[in-house]
C-alpha positions in Angstrom: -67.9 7.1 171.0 -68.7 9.9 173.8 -70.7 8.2 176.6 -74.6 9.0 177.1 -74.1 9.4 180.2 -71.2 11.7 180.1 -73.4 14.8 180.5 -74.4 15.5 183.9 -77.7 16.8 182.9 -80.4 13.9 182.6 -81.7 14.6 179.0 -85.1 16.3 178.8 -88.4 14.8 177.8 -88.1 16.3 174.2 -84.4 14.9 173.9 -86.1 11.4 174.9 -88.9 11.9 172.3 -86.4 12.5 169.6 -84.2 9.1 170.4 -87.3 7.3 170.9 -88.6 8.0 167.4 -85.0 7.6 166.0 -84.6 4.2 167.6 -87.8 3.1 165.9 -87.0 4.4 162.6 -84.3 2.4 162.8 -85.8 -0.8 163.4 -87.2 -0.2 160.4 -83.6 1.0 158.6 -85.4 4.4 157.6 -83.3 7.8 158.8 -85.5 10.9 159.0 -85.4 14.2 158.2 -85.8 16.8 161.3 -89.5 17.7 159.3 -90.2 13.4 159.3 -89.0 13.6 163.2 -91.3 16.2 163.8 -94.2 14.0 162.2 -93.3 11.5 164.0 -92.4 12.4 167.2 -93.9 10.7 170.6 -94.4 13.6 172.4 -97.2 15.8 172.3 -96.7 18.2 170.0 -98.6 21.3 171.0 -96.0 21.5 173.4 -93.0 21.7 171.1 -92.5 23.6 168.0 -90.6 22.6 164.9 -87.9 25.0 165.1 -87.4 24.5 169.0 -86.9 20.5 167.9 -84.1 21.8 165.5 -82.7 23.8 167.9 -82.1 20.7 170.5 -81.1 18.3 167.1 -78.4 20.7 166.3 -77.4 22.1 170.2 -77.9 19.0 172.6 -75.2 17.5 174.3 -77.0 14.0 174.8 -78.4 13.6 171.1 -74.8 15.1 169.7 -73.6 12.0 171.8 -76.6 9.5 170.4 -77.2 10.4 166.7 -75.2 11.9 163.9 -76.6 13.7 160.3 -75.8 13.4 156.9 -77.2 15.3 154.0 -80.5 16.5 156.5 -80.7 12.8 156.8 -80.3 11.8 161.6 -79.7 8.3 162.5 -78.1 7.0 165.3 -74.6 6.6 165.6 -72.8 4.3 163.4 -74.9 3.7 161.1 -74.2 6.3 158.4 -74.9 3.4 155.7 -78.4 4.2 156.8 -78.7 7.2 154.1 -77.0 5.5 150.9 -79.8 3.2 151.4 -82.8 5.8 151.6 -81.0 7.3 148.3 -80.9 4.1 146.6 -84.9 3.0 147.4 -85.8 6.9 146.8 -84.4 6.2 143.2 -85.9 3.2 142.3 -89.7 4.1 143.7 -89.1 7.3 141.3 -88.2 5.1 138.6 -91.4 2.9 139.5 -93.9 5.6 139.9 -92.5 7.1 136.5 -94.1 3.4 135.0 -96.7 3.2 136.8 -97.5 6.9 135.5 -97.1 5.9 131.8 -99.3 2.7 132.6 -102.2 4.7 133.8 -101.9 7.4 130.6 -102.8 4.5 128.3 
């Protein structure tokens, strides 16, 4: 696993807002989309737009090093499992909300 510390450039304050919001995500075993990141993110928004956020997901050296993507789906390294998991609890809240839907008709 490349070193975070192998760039010589200190990552920017976007680049931190983006871990930081990964990292807590994770906590809560929940990978995000780069649209949920940009919810999410703790930064202030006004001064970063959407696409320059995908632009540093996809182009930066430190957060190539930190996270990895799968199916649209970022997460921190190693921990890939991370999106078989969302696909499996996506599933079954479909599968719920299709009850609950035919509950509430009657």
């Amino acid at each position: 696993m490349p070193s975070l510390t192998a760039s010589k450039i200190p990552p920017s304050d976007l680049e931190k807002a983006i871990i930081s919001t990964l990292l807590y995500y994770d906590l809560l075993d929940c990978p995000l989309t780069a649209l949920e990141i940009f919810k999410y993110l703790s930064y202030q928004k006004n001064n970063v737009s959407f696409f320059r956020l995908r632009e540093n997901l996809k182009q930066s050296v430190f957060l190539n090093a930190a996270c990895e993507s799968d199916q649209g789906l970022y997460f921190l390294k190693d921990r890939g499992k991370l999106v078989n998991q969302r696909e499996k609890k996506l599933k079954i809240s479909q599968i719920k909300w299709k009850r609950l839907m035919m509950l509430a008709a009657r």
